[in-house]
N, C-alpha and C positions, 0 to 999 in steps of 0.2 A: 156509852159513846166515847165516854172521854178514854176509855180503858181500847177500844179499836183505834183511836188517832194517836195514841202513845205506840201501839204495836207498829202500824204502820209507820210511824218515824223511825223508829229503831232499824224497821229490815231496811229504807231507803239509807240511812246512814251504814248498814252493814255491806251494803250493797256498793255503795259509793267507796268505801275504803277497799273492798276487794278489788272495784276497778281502778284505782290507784294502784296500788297496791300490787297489780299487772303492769301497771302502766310503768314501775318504777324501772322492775326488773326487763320489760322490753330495752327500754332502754340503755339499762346498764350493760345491756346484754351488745347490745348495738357500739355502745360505746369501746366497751373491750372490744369488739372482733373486728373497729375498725381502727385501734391502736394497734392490733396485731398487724393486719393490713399494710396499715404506715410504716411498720417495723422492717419490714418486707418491700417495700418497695412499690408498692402494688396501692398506686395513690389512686387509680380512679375507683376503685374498691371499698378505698377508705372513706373516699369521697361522698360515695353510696350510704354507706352506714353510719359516718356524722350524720347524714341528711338526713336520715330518718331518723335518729335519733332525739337529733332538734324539732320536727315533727312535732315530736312525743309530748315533750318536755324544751322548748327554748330556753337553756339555760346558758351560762355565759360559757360554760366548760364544752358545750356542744357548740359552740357559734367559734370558739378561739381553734377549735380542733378541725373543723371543717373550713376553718380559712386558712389554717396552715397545711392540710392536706389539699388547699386547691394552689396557693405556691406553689408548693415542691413540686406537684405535677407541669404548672407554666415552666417552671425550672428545665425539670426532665425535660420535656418538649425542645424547650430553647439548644439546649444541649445538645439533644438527638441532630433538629435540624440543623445545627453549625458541623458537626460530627459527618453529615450526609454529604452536606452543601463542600466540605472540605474533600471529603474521599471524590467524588463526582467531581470537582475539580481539577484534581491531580490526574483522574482518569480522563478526563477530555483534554489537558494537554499532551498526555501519551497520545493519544488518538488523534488529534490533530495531525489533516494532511491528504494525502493521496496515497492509496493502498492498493494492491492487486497488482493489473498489467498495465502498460501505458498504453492508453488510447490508441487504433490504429485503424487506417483504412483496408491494412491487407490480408487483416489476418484478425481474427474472434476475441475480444476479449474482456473480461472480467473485472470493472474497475468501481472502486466507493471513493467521494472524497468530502471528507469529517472537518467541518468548522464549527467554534463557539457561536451559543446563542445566547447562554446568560448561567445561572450558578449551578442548575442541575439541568442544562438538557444541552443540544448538537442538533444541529443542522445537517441531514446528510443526504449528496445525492448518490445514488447506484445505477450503473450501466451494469448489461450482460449484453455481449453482442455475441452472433453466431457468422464463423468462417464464410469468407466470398463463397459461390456469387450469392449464395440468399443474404445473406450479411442482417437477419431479422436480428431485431434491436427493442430491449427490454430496457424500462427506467423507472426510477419513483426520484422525488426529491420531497422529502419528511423530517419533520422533529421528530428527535428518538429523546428520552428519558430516563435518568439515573434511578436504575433500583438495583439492589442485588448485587452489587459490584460489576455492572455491565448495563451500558445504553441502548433502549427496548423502545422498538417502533412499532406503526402499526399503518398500511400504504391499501388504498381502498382500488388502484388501478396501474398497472405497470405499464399501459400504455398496449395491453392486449386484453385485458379486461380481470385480470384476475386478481385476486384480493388476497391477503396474511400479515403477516408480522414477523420480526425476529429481532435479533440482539446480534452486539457488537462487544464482542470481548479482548479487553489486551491480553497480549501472550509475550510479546519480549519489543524492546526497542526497535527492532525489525519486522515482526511478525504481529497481525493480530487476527481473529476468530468470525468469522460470519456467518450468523445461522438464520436461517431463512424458511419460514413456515410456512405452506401457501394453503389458507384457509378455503379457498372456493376457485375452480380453475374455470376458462370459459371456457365452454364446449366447442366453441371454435377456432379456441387462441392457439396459433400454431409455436408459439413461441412463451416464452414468462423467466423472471427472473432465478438465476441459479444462485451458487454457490461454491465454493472450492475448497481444498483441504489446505490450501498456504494463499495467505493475504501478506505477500511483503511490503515494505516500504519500500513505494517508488522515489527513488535517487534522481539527483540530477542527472548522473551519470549514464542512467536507465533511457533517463528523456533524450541525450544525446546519441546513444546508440538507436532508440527506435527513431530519433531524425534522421541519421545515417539511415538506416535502413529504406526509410521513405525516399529519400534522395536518388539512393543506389539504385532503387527498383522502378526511377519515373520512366528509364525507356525501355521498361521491360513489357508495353503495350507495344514495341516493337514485335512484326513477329521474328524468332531465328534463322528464318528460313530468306529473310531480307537484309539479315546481317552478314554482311562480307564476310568468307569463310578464313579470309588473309587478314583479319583484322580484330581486334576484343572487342567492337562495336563500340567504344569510348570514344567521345572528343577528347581534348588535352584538358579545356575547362571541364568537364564532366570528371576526369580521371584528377585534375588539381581538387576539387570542392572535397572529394570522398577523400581522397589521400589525408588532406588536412584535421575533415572530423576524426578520421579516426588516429591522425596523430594525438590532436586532443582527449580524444578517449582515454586514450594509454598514457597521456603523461608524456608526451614527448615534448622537449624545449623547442627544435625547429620545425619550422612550418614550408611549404613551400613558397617563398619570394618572388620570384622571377621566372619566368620564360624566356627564353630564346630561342628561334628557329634557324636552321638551317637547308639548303637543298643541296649539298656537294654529294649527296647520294645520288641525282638523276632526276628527270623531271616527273618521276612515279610516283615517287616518294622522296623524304626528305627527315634529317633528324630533329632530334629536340633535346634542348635541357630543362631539367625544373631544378634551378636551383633552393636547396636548403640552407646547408650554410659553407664558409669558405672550402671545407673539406668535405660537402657530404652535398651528393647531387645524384638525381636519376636520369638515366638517358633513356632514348626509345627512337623509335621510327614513325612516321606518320604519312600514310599513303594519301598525296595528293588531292586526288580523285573524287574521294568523299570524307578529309579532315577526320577519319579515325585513326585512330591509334593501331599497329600495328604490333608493338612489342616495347616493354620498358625492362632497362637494366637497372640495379642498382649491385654495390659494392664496396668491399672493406676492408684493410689491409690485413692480411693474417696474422703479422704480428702484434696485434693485439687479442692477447690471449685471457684475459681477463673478462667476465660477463661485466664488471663495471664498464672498463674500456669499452666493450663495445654495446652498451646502453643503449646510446642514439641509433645505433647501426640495427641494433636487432628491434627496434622500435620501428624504424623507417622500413625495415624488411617487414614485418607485420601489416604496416599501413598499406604498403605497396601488394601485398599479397592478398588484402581485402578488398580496397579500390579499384586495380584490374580486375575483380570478378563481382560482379554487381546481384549475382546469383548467388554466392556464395556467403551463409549466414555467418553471423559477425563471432558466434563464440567458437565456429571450425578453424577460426586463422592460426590459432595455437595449434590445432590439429597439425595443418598442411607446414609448418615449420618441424614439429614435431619428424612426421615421417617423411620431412626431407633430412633430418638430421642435424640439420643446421648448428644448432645447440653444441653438438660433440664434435662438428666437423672443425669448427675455428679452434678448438683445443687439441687437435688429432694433427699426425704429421700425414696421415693419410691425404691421400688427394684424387680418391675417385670421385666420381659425380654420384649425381641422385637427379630423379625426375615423378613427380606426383601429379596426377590429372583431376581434376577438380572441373567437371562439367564441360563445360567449354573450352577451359583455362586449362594451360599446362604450365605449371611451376616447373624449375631444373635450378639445380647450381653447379659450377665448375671454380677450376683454379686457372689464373692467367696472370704472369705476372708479379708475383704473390700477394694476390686480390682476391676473397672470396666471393665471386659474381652468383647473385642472384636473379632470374631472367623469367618475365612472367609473357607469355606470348598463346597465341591461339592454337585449339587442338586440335590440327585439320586432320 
């Protein structure tokens, strides 16, 4: 008996050191492959295999290595999100603003406009509108989200039922990217939000042109067939407001001033002045009868041969060639001076004329005087 409870202790003690004995090498095993880990960078790995480790065996060597591999991970993290939180910032002040086309009644267009919300994300609404008369009108207004080096939204309803996502990429201080997924369309939406291959930054300058343009076009619910054929269809205040935006456009120092009228024409009609400045004024006609405008001059002395010299002069020739034609889009003005010649005519001893038609509007210029007169009047 005594000789079986000696064997039996022997094998439990053989027994118990084998599993030690496993138990050591798990461990040390754990140990190394999560100082490798640490080495590498690769801390929540490491993190993994102290822990088991200590498991194993809590030792002090396993509790000091699994607390320094759970730092440096807080570390890294802390890091990573100041690293994000910085790139996502710098990229939402780029993006900050209003991008695409400037809002309009008359015509379809394409607009985002991108405010801060806080350190990684933007506020953003989007229009798509479609050309008169349907003029259907697509919107979302969403938080978008910094990943990836670009802010990523996701919009449950554009206002015709259809659902997606996309991103907002910068591309240059002028330009940036919009792309636009559309996850589920409704089967009945006759319209939903687009997209375009150029998202510029809308400029002040943009917003004043597309007010001109609004302004220009308020009596073009006129129909032409009720517009005096003797006449550009302008009052003097209709043809002073236009003249002025688009002097401002370009940069021009004078603006229109003053009016004065006269009738030593006859009781049909009667003239006008708009004064600019001491030297620089437009004249015209204005038929009685129903206060349009009939014809506006302006004019400049030839000797000035110099494009500085005559700055103001081909500025106010510009305005003037825009504001008498209310049809006429605002980046053709350069055109209709172009192939009047304008340009080469004040440098030139030539002295023919030229005349360009422009819808309604007939441009011409002559020499009288030695004055180069530019004359915008109706093309009956």
């Amino acid at each position: 008996m005594r000789i079986l409870t000696t064997v039996v202790l022997m094998c439990l003690m053989l027994i118990g050191c084998a599993t030690g004995d496993k138990g050591d090498s798990q461990y040390t095993d754990y140990i190394e492959k999560g100082k490798d880990a640490y080495i590498n960078n690769d801390f929540e790995l490491a993190i993994s295999l102290f822990g088991e480790a200590k498991k194993i065996n809590p030792t002090s060597e396993a509790n000091d290595l699994l607390n320094k591999a759970i730092d440096s991970h807080a570390k890294e993290n802390k890091k990573a999100t100041t690293v994000n939180t910085a790139e996502a910032t710098e990229l939402s002040n780029k993006l900050l603003g209003e991008w695409g086309q400037v809002p309009s009644s008359n015509k379809g267009y394409y607009y985002i406009n991108i405010q801060n919300k806080d350190a990684d994300s933007v506020n953003i609404e989007m229009i798509f509108t479609q050309d008169p008369p349907a003029s259907r009108y697509a919107s979302i207004e969403v938080e978008a989200v910094f990943s990836n080096g670009a802010y990523h939204f996701e919009y449950e309803d554009d206002g015709w039922g259809n659902k997606g996502n996309g991103a907002v990429k910068w591309i240059s201080e002028d330009e940036i990217k919009v792309d636009i997924n559309q996850t589920y369309r409704n089967p009945e939406a006759n319209w939903s939000l687009n997209t375009s291959d150029s998202w510029p930054k809308i400029t002040e300058q943009m917003k004043k042109q597309a007010a001109l343009a609004e302004s220009t076009l308020e009596h073009a619910d006129t129909p032409s067939e009720l517009i005096p054929k003797d006449s550009l269809g302008l009052t003097i205040e209709q043809f002073t407001e236009a003249f002025n935006q688009y002097a401002d456009i370009g940069g021009m120092e004078s603006r229109i001033s003053d009016v004065s009228l006269s009738d030593q024409l006859g009781n049909s009609q009667k003239s006008f002045v708009l004064l600019l400045t001491d030297s620089l004024s437009i004249i015209g006609t204005l038929n009685t009868t129903n206060d349009l405008i009939k014809e506006v001059v302006i004019g400049n002395p030839i000797s000035y041969k110099s494009a500085e010299d005559n700055s103001e002069f081909f500025l106010a020739k510009a305005s003037m060639v825009g504001a008498a034609n209310p049809e006429l889009p605002s980046d053709q003005i350069s055109e209709v001076l172009t192939d009047l010649g304008l340009y080469e005519a004040i440098q030139s001893e030539d002295k023919s004329e030229a005349k360009v038609i422009r819808g309604s509007v007939k441009y011409q210029y002559y020499f009288q005087d030695e004055h180069l007169i530019l004359i915008a009047s109706p093309n009956k």
